[in-house]
C-alpha positions as CSV (number, residue, x, y, z in Angstrom):
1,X,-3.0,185.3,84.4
2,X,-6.4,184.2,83.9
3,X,-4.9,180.4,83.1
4,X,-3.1,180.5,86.3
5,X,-6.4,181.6,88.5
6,X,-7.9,178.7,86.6
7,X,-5.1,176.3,87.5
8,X,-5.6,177.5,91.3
9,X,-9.5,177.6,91.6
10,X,-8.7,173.5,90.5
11,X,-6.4,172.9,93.0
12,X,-7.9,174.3,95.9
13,X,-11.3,172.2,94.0
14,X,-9.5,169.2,94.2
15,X,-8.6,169.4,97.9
16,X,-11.9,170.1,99.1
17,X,-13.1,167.5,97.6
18,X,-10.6,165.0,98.6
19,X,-11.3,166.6,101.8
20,X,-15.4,166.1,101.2
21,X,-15.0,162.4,99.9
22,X,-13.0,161.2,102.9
23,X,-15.6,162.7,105.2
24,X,-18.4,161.4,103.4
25,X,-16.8,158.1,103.2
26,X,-16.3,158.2,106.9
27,X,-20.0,159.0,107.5
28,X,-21.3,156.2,104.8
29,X,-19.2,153.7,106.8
30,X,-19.8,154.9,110.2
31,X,-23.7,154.3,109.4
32,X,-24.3,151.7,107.1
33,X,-21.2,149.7,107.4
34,X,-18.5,148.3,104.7
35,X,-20.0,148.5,101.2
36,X,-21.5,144.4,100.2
37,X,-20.2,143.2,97.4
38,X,-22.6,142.7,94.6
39,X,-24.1,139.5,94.1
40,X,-23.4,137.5,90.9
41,X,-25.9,136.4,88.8
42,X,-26.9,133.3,88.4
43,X,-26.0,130.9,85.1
44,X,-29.9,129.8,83.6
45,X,-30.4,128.2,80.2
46,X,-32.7,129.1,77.6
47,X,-33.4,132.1,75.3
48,X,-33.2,135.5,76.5
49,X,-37.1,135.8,75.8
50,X,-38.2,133.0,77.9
51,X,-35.9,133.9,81.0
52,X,-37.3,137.4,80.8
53,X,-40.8,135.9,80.4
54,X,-39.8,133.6,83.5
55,X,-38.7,136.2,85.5
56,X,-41.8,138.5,84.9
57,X,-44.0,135.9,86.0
58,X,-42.4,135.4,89.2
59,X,-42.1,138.7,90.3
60,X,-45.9,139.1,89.3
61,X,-46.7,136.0,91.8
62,X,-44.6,137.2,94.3
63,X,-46.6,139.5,96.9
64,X,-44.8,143.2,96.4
65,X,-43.3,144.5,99.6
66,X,-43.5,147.9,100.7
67,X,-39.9,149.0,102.3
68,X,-40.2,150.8,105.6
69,X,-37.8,153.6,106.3
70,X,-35.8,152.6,109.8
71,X,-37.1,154.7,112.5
72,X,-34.7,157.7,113.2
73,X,-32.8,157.2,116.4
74,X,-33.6,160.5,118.9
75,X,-30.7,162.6,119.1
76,X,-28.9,162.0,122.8
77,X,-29.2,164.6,124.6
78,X,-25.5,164.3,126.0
79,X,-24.4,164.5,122.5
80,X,-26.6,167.8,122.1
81,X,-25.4,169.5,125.2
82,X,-21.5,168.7,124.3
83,X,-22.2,170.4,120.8
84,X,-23.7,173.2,122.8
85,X,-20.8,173.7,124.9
86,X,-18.0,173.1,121.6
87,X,-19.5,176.6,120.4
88,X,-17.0,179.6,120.7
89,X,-18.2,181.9,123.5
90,X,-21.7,182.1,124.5
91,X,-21.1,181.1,128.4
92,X,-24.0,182.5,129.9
93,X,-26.4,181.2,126.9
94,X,-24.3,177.2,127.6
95,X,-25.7,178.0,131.0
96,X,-29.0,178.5,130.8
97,X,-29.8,176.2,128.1
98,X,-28.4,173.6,130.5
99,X,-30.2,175.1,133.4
100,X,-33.6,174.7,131.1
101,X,-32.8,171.5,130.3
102,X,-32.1,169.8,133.8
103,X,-35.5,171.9,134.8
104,X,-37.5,170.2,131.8
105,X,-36.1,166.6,132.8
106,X,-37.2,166.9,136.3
107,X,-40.8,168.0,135.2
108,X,-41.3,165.4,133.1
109,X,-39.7,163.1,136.2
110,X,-42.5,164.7,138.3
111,X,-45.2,164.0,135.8
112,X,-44.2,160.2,135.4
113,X,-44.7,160.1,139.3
114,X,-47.8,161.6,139.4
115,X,-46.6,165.1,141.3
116,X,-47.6,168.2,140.6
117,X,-46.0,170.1,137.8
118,X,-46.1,173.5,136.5
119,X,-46.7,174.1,132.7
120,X,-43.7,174.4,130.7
121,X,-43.7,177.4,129.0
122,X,-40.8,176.9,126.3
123,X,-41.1,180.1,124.0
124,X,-38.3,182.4,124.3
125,X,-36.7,185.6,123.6
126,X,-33.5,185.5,121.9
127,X,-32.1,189.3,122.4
128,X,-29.1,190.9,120.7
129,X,-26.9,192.3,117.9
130,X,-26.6,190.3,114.5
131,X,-24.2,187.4,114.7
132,X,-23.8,186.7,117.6
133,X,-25.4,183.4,117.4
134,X,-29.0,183.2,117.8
135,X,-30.4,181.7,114.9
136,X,-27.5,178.8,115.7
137,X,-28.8,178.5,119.3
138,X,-32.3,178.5,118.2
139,X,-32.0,175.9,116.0
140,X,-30.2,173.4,118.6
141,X,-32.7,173.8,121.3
142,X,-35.0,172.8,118.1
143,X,-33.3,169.6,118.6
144,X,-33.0,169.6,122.6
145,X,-36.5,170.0,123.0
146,X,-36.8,166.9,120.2
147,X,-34.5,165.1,122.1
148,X,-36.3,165.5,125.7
149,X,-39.3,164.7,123.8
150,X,-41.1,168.2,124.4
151,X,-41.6,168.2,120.5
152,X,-41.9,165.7,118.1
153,X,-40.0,166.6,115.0
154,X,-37.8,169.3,116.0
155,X,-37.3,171.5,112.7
156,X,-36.9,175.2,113.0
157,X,-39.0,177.1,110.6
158,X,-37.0,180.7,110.5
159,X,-39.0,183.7,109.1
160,X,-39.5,187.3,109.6
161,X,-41.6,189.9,109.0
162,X,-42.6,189.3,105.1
163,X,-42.7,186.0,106.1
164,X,-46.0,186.8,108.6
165,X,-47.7,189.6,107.3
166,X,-49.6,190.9,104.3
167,X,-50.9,193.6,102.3
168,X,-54.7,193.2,102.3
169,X,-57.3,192.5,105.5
170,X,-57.4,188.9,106.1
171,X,-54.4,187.7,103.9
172,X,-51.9,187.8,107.0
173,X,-53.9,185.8,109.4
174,X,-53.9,183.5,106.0
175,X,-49.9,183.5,105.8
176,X,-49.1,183.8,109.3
177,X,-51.2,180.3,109.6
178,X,-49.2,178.7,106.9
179,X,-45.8,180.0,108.7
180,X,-47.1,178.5,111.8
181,X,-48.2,174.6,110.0
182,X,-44.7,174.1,109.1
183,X,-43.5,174.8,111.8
184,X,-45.4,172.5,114.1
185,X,-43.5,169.7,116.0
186,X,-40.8,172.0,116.0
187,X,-39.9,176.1,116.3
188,X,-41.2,178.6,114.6
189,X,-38.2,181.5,114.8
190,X,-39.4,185.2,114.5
191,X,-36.1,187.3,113.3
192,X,-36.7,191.2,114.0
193,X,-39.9,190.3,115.7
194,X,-40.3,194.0,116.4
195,X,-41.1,194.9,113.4
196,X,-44.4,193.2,113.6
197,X,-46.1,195.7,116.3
198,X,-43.8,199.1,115.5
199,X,-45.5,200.4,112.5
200,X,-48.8,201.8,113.8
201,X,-51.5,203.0,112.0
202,X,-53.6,200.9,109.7
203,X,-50.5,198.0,109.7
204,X,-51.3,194.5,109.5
205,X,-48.4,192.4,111.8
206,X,-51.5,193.1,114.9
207,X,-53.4,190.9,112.9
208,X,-49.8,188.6,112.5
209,X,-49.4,188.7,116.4
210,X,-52.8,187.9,117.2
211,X,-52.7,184.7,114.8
212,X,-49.6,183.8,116.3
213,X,-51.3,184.3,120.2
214,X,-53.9,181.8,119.2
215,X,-51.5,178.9,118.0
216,X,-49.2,179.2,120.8
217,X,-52.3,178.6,122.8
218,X,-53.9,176.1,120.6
219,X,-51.2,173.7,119.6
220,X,-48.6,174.7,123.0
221,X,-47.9,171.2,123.3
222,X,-46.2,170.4,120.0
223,X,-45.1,174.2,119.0
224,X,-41.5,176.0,120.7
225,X,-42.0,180.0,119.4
226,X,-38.7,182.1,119.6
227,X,-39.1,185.7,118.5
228,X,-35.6,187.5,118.0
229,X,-33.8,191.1,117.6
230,X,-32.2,194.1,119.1
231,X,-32.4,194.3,122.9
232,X,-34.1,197.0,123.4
233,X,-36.5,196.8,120.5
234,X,-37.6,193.2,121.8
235,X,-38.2,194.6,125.3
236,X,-41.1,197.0,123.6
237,X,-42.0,194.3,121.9
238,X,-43.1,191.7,124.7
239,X,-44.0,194.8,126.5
240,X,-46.4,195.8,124.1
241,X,-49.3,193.4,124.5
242,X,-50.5,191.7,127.8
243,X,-50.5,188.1,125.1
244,X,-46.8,188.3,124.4
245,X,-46.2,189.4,128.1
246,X,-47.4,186.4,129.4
247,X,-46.0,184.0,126.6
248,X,-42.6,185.2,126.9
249,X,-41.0,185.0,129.9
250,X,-37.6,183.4,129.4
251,X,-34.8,185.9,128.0
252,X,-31.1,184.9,126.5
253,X,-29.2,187.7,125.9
254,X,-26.4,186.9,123.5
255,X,-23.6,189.5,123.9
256,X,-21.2,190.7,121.2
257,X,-18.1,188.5,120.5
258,X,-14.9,189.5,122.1
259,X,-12.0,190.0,119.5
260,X,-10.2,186.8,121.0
261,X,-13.3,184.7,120.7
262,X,-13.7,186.2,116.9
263,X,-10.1,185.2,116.1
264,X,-11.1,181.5,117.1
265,X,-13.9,181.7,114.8
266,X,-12.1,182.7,112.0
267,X,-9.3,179.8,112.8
268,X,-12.6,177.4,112.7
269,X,-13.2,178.4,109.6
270,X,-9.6,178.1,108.3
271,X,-9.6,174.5,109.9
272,X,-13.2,173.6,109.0
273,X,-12.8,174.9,104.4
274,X,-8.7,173.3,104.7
275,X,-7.0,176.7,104.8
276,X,-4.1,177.8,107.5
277,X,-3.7,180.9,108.9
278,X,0.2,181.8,108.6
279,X,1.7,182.3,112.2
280,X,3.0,185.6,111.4
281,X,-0.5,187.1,110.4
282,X,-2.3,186.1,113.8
283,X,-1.2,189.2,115.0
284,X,-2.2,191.3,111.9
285,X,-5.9,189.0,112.4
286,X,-6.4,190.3,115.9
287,X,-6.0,194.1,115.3
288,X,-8.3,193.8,112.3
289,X,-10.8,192.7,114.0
290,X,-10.2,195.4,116.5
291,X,-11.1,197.7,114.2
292,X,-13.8,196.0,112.8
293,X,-15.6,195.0,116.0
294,X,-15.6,199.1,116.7
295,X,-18.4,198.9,114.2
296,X,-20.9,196.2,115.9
297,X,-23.9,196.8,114.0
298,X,-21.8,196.8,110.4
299,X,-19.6,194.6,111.0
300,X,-21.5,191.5,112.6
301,X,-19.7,189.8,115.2
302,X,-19.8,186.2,113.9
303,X,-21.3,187.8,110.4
304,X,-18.6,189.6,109.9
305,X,-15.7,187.1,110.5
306,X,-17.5,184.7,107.7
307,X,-17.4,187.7,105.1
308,X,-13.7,188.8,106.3
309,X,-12.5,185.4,106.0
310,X,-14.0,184.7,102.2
311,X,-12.8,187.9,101.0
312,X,-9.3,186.5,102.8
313,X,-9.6,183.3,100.7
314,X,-10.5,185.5,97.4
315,X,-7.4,187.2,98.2
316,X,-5.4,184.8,98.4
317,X,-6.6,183.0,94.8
318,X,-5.5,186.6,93.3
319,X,-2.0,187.1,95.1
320,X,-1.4,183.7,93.7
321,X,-3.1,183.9,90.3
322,X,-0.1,186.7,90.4
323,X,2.4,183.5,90.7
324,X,4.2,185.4,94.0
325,X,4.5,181.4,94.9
326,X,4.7,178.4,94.1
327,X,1.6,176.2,93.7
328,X,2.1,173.9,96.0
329,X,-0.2,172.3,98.8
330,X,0.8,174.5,101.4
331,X,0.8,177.3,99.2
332,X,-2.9,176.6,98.6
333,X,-3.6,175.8,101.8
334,X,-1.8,179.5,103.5
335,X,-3.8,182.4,104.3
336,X,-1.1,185.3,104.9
337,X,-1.2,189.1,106.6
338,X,-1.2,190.4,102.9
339,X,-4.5,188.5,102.1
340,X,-5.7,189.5,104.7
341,X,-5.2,193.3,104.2
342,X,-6.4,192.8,101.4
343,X,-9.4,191.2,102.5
344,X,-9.8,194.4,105.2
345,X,-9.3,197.0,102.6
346,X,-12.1,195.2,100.4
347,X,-14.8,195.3,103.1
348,X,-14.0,198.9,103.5
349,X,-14.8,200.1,99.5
């Protein structure tokens, strides 16, 4: 038994990384071109000491040259917008972020030709259930506002919490700081930004909320803040301080996944790791996530269909460690309905 899991664990390996090399391979080419062939050395008489002595003293008279990294080519913003729009679901989010982005270009436009322009205010509230694709967005409009050249580096620095605030008087002003340094140039992304104003008493995320107040003031042309969390806890939370009232005023709310819009998720996955979903377990798939999605909050939307489909793949290894087939390609490729009632009955225990 154990021999034969190992036998499958190697297969299903190798695939991937045929898989992985062909893509990689593709990308190497795509960027740098076909591989040169190595130059051969040239023939030189004499010893091996003198050439080496020869060759020392050239390179020392030589003037040593510093290599400069090729500039990065800005991500186009075309390409950015048609990734947006190749996510599953999200319509209304596709929308706005296209509506920000046209209103953005024509500000700048205004600018160039010396007509008034209001301020862009950029920070947003991302509201909603886990999984359903926040984080994701957040860090592409990272990119977008890189791309329009609202930012100029474009990372997303994710934290929460723990990541903001501290234990003693004056240490979370302190971390908060060093939360908000990395992420300038790019966006600084607050998950369960609630949590920082909704403990009361002698709490310190005040102290985390009034650092972060100050920097979005300071450095608001080169820093994108997105706070993030339940919907109804992030309306108390902008709501709770005149700062974050005025800071925040664009909303994205990011509703749950439907069941058909989980199913293609879990097919992009399938597609994406080199797995196929057997045609007479699509059916078995959908009513699954029925079920599951009764459960929003424990079940995840998008969070959920990750952890169904790996314990779908773990399935799978055992039903064939258990040689009920052959090990073939397709064998090793085929996610069936028993794998995945197995995979359902594992995230219930």
């Amino acid at each position: 038994m154990e021999d034969r899991r190992d036998e499958i664990i190697r297969l299903q390996n190798d695939i991937m990384r045929g898989l992985l090399d062909q893509r990689m391979k593709t990308i190497g080419e795509d960027l740098w071109g076909m591989p040169k062939t190595p130059a051969v050395p040239e023939k030189t008489d004499g010893k091996p000491e003198e050439k080496a002595a020869e060759s020392k003293n050239q390179k020392s008279e030589q003037p040593q040259k510093t290599e400069e990294k090729p500039e990065e080519k800005p991500e186009s913003i075309d390409e950015l917008k048609k990734e947006l729009h190749g996510y599953i679901g999200l319509n209304e989010i596709k929308e706005q972020v296209d509506s920000l982005i046209n209103w953005v270009e024509i500000v700048k436009a205004r600018k160039e030709h010396d007509l008034p322009s209001p301020d862009l205010s950029l920070h947003m509230v991302f509201s909603g259930n886990p999984g359903t694709g926040k984080t994701m967005v957040a860090r592409l409009m990272a990119r977008i506002y890189k791309s329009l050249g609202v930012l100029s580096q474009g990372q997303l620095v994710e934290v929460d919490r723990s990541g903001l605030v501290a234990g003693y008087v004056g240490q979370t002003a302190i971390k908060t700081a060093e939360a908000i340094e990395k992420a300038k140039g790019g966006v600084l992304f607050i998950d369960e930004a609630y949590a920082l104003t909704n403990r009361g008493g002698t709490d310190y995320g005040q102290e985390a909320v009034d650092t972060l107040l100050k920097a979005m003031e300071d450095h608001r042309d080169d820093l994108v803040v997105i706070v993030a969390g339940y919907t109804e806890l992030m309306q108390e939370f902008v709501h709770s301080n005149p700062g974050l009232e005025s800071r925040f005023n664009r909303f994205m709310h990011f509703p749950d996944y439907t069941v058909e819009e989980m199913r293609d998720i879990f097919l992009m996955r399938c597609e994406k790791s080199g797995y196929t979903l057997a045609e007479d377990a699509r059916q078995p798939l959908e009513e699954i996530l029925t079920e599951k999605s009764r459960d929003v909050e424990g079940f995840g939307n998008a969070r959920g269909v990750r952890n169904l489909f790996e314990r779908a793949i773990a399935a799978q290894a055992d039903r064939l460690a258990q040689g009920k087939a052959p090990l073939t390609r397709e064998s090793l490729m085929q996610i069936t309905e028993e794998d995945l009632r197995a995979a359902a009955q594992e995230s219930r225990n």
